[in-house]
C-alpha positions as CSV (number, residue, x, y, z in Angstrom):
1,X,-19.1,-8.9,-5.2
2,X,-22.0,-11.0,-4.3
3,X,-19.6,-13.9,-5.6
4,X,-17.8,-13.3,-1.9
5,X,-19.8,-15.6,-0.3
6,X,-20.7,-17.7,-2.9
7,X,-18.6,-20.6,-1.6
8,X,-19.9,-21.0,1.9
9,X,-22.5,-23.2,2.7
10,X,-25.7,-21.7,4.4
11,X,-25.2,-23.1,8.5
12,X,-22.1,-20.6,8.0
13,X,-23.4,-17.5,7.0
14,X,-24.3,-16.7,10.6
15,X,-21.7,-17.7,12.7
16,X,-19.3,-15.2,9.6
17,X,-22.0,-12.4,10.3
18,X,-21.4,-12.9,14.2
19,X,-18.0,-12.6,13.8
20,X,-18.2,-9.6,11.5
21,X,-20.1,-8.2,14.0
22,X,-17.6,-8.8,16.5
23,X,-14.8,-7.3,14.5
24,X,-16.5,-3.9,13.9
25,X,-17.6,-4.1,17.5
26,X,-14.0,-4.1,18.8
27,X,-13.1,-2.2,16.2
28,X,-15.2,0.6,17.3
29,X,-14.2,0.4,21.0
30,X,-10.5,0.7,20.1
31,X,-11.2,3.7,18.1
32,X,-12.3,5.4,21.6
33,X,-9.1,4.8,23.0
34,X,-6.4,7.5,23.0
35,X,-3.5,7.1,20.7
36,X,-4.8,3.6,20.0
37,X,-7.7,5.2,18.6
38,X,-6.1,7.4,16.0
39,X,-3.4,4.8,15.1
40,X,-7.0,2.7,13.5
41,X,-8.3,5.7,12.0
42,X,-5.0,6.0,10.4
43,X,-5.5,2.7,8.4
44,X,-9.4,3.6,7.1
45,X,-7.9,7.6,5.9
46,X,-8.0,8.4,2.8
47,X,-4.8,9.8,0.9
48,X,-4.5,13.3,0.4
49,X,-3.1,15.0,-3.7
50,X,0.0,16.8,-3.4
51,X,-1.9,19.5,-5.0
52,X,-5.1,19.7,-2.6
53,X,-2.6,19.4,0.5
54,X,-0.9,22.7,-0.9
55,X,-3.6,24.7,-2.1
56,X,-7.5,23.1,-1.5
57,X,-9.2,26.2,-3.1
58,X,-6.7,26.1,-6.3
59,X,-7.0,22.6,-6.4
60,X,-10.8,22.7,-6.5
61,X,-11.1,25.4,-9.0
62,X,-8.5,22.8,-11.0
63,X,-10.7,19.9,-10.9
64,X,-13.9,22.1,-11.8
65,X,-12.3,22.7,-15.1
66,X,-11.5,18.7,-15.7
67,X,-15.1,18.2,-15.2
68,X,-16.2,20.2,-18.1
69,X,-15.0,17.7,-20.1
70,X,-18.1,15.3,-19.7
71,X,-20.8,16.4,-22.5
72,X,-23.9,14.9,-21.9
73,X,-26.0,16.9,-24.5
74,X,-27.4,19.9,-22.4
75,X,-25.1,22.6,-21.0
76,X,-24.0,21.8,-17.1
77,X,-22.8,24.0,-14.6
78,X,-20.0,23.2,-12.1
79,X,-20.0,24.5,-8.8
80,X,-19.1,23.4,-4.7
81,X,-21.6,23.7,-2.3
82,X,-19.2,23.8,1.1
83,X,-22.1,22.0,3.9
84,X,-19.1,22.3,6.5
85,X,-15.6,24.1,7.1
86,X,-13.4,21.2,5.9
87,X,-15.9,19.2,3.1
88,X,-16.9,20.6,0.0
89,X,-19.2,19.0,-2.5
90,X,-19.2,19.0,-6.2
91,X,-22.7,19.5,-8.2
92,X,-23.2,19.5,-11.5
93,X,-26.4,21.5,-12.7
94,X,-28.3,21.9,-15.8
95,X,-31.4,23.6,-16.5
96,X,-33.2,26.9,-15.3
97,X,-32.4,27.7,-11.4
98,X,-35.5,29.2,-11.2
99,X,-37.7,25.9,-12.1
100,X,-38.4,23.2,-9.2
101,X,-35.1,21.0,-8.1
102,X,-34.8,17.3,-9.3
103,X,-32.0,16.5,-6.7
104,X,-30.1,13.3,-7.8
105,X,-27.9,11.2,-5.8
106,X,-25.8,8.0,-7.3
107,X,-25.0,5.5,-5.0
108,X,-21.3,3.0,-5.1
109,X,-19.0,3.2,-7.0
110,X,-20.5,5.5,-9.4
111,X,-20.4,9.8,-9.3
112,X,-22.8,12.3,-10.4
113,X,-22.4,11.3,-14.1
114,X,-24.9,8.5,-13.6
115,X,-27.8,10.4,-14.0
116,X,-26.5,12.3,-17.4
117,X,-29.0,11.0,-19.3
118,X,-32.2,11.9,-16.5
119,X,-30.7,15.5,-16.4
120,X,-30.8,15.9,-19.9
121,X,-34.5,14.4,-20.1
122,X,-35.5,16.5,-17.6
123,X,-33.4,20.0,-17.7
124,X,-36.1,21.7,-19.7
125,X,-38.6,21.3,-17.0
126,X,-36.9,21.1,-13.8
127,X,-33.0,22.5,-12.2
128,X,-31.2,19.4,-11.9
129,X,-28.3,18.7,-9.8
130,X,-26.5,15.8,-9.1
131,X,-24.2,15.4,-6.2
132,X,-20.9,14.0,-5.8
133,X,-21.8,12.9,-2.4
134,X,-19.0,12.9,0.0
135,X,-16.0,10.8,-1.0
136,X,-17.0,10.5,-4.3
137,X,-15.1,12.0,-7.5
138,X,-14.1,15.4,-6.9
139,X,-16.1,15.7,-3.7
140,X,-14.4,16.3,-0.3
141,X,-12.7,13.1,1.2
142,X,-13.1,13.7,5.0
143,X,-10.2,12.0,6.7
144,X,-12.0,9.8,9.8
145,X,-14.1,6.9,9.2
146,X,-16.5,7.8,11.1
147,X,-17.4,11.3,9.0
148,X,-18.9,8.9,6.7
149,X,-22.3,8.3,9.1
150,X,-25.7,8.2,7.7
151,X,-26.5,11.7,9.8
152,X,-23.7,13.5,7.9
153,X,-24.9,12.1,4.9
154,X,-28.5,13.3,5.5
155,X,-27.2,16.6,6.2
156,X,-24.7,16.8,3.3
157,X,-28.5,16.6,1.4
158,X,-29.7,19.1,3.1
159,X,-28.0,21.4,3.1
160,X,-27.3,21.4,-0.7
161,X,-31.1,21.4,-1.0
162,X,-31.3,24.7,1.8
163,X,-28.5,26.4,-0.8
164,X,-30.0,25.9,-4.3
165,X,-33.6,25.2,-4.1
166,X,-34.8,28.6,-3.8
167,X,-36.9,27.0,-0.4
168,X,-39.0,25.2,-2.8
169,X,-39.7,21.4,-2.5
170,X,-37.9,18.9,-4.6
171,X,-37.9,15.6,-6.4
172,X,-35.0,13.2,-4.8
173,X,-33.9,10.9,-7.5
174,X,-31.7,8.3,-5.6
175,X,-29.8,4.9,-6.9
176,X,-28.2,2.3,-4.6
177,X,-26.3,4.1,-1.7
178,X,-27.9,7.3,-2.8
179,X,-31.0,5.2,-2.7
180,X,-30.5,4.4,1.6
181,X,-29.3,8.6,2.0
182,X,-32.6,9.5,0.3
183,X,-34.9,6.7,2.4
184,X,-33.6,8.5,5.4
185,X,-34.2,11.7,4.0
186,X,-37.3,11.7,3.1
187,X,-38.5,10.2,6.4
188,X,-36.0,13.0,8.3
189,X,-36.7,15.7,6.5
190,X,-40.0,18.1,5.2
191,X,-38.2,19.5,1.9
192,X,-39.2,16.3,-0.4
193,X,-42.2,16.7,-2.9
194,X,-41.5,13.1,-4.9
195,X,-39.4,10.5,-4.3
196,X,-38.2,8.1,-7.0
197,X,-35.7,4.7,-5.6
198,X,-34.1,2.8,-7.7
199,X,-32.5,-0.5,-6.8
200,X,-32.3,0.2,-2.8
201,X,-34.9,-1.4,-0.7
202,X,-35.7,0.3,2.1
203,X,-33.2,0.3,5.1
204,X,-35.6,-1.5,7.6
205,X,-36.8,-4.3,5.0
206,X,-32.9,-4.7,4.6
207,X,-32.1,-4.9,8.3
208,X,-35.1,-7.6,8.6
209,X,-33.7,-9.4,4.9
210,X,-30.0,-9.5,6.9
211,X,-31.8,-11.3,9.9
212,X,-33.8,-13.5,8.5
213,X,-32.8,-14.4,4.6
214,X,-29.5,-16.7,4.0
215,X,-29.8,-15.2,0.1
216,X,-29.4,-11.7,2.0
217,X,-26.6,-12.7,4.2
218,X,-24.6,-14.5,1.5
219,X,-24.8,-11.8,-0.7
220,X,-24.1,-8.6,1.4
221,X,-21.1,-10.8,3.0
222,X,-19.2,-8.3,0.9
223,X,-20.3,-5.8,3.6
224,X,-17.8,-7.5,6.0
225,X,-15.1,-8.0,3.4
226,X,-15.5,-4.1,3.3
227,X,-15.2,-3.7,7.1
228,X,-11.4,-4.3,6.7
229,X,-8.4,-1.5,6.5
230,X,-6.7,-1.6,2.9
231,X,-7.2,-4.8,1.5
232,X,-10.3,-3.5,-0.1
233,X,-9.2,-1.0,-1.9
234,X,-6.4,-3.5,-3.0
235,X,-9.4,-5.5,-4.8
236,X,-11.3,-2.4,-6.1
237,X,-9.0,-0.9,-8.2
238,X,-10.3,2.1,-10.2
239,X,-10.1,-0.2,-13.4
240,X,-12.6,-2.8,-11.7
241,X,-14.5,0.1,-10.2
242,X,-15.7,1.1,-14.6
243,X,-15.8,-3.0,-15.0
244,X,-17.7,-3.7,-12.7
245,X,-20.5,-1.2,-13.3
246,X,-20.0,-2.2,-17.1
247,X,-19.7,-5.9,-17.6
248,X,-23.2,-6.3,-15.1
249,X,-25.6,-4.1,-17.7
250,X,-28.0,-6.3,-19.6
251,X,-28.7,-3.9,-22.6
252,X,-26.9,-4.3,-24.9
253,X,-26.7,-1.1,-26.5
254,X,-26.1,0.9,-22.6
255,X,-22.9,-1.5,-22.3
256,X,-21.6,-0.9,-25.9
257,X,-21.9,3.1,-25.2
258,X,-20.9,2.9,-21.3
259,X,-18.4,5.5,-20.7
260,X,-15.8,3.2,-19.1
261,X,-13.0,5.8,-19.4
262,X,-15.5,8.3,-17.3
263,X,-15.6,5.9,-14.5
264,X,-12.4,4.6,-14.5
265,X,-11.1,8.5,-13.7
266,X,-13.6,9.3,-11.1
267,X,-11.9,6.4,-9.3
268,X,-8.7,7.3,-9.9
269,X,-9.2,10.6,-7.8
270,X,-6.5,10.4,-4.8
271,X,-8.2,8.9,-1.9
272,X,-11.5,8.1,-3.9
273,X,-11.8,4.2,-3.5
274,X,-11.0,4.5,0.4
275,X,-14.0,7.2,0.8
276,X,-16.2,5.2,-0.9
277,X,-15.1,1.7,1.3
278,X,-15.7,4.2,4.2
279,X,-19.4,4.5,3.8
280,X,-19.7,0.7,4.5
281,X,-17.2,0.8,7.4
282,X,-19.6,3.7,9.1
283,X,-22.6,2.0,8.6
284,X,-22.3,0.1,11.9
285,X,-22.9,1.3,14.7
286,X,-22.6,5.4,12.7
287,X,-25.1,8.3,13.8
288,X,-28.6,8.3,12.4
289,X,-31.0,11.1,12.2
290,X,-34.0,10.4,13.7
291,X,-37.1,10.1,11.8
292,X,-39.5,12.4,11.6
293,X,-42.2,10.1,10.2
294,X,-42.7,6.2,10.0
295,X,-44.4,6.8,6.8
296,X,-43.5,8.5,3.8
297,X,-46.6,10.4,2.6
298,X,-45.3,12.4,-0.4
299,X,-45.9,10.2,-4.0
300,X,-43.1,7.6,-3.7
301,X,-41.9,5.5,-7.3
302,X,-39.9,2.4,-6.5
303,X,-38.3,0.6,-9.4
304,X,-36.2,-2.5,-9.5
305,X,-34.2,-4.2,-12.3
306,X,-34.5,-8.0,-11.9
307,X,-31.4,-9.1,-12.9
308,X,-29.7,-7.4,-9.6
309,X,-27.8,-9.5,-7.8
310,X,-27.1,-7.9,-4.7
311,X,-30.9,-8.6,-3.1
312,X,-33.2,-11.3,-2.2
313,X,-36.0,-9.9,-3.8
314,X,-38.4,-11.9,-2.4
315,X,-37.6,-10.2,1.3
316,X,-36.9,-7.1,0.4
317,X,-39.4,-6.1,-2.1
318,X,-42.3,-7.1,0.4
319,X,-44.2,-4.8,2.9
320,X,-42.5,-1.4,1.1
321,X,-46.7,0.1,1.3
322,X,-46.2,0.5,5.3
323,X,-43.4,2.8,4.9
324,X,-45.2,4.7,1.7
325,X,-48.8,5.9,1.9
326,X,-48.5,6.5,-2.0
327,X,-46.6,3.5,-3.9
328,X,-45.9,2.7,-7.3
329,X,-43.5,-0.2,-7.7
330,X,-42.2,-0.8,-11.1
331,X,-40.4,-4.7,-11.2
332,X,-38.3,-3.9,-14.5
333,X,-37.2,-7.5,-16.3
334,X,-34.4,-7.7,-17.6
335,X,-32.7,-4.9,-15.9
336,X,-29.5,-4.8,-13.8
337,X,-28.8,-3.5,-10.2
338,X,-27.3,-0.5,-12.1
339,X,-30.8,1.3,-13.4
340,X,-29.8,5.1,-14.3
341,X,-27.3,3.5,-16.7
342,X,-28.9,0.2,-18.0
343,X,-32.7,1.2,-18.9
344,X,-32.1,5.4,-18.8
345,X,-35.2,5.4,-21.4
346,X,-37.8,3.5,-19.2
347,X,-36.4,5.0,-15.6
348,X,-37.1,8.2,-17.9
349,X,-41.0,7.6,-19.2
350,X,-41.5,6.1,-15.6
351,X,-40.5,9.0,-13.9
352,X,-42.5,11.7,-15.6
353,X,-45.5,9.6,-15.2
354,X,-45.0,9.5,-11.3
355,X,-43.6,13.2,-11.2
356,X,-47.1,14.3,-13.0
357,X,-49.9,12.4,-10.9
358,X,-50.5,10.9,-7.5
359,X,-51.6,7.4,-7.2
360,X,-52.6,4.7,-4.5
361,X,-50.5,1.4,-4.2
362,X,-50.0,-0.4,-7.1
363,X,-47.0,-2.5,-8.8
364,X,-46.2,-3.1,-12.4
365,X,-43.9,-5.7,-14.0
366,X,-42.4,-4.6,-17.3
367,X,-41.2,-7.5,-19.6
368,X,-38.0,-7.2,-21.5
369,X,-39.6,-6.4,-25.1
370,X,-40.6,-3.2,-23.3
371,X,-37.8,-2.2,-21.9
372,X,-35.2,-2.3,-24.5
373,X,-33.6,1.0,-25.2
């Protein structure tokens, strides 16, 4: 999607970004009116199932059951964690409720299903549950826009954590989208013991990449494209949504066993590809917690594949040690934006070794022989 801008020439990309600015801007205004207001929401709402319109509780026990299907080599749990009266979030658990949460959250257009092979590394020593954050899969698909803010987000994590950790701290595991949720949250909230980021930069090295990198601009210009009602989700069919995840891995073997029919159905869930457009349509100008620290002192594991597309690198990979007291930055060649499901193994070893021990600042790049699965 980076491809979007790929065609304009660089004295462009700011005069588009104005006027993407400018759109969401009156956008937002309108949506204040009365009537008016409602009329815009109209076009950004996702579609509601026959079934879930007649019966949400029968319907959710319904989809509980299709979820079973997914094996991914340790028994899982399926269960709904309701964080307010009209959203309800699926979570899939495996291991011993009693042991310390490893919370994970996937980020676009993925579901919790991402992170099957992490939870079955990991089951034996920790609970872990993955999210189907709001939107997503079999997840609650709130019907305005604007439900799709980085506060409710933050919240939506909470209060999962508040329900199954036992009050215990956790270990937030976090990917692209889930990535930003979990920045927020760990500089909002006190429940996080380790945080582990892959392929996300951190949300004020992005703003100051947008400002001041044309590599940035150009390649989040797909941001804007987003910031439109229904054309989108004419694009992003769920088909694309399984190829596009798939046809970007770079190891060969991940690609040949990627689960494309897995994918494919999450996306297909009525009103699934409009939920998921509507966290980049809320990202302007939405709610934010404030933060409850400028620094993130808890042991923080950053890891980027190289072969992502979707960043300058050389913006957003620099000046990460003044937001983390306790940094380890792994720089993984070779790797896609798409981490959990390209180089499971090495996300895997590199996450037990910052999981067991504390360390100051350092950063590590990993050459390709070393990463193969």
């Amino acid at each position: 999607m980076a491809l979007i801008g790929g065609y304009l020439p660089d004295w462009a990309l700011v005069p588009v970004w104005l006027l993407i600015a400018l759109g969401v801007f009156v956008r937002d205004l309108l949506i204040k009116v009365p009537l008016l207001g409602d009329l815009i929401l109209k076009l950004y709402e996702p579609a509601l199932s026959a079934d879930e319109a007649r019966d949400p509780a029968a319907y959710r026990e319904a989809m509980l059951i299709v979820e079973q299907k997914h094996d991914i080599g340790v028994p899982v749990s399926h269960s709904y964690v309701q964080v307010r009266p009209d959203v309800f979030l699926h979570v899939a658990a495996a291991g011993d409720s009693s042991k310390p949460m490893m919370l994970f959250l996937h980020g676009f257009p993925e579901f919790w299903y991402s992170w099957r092979h992490l939870m079955k590394e990991f089951s034996s020593d920790y609970y872990c549950v993955a999210i189907d954050q709001r939107g997503y899969n079999i997840s609650s698909k709130p019907a305005k826009m604007t439900d799709y803010n980085m506060e409710a987000l933050v919240n939506d994590v909470e209060f999962v954590v508040k329900k199954m950790s036992n009050g215990k701290p956790i270990s937030l595991v976090a990917h692209d989208w889930g990535g930003n949720v979990a920045w927020h949250v760990a500089h909002c909230c006190d429940f996080v013991d380790r945080l582990v980021i892959c392929n996300m930069p951190h949300p004020t090295l992005m703003a100051r990449a947008l400002k001041s990198s044309p590599v940035q601009r150009r390649n989040s210009l797909y941001i804007g494209y987003f910031q439109l009602p229904m054309l989108p989700e004419a694009m992003l069919t769920p088909s694309r949504v399984a190829a596009l995840i798939r046809s970007d891995l770079r190891n060969d073997t991940s690609r040949e066993q990627f689960n494309v029919d897995a994918f494919h159905a999450a996306a297909t869930k009525t009103g699934a590809v409009t939920a998921m457009l509507n966290w980049y349509r809320a990202v302007f100008g939405g709610r934010v917690r404030k933060w409850q620290r400028k620094v993130i002192t808890c042991p923080v594991l950053f890891l980027y594949g190289m072969e992502d597309v979707a960043f300058d690198r050389d913006r957003v990979l620099v000046g990460l040690d003044k937001y983390c007291s306790d940094l380890k930055l792994i720089k993984i060649d070779g790797c896609s934006h798409w981490t959990a499901n390209d180089y499971p193994v090495s996300l895997a070893f590199h996450c037990k070794q910052k999981l067991s021990t504390t360390t100051t600042t350092t950063t590590t790049t990993l050459g390709q022989s070393y990463q193969r699965n």
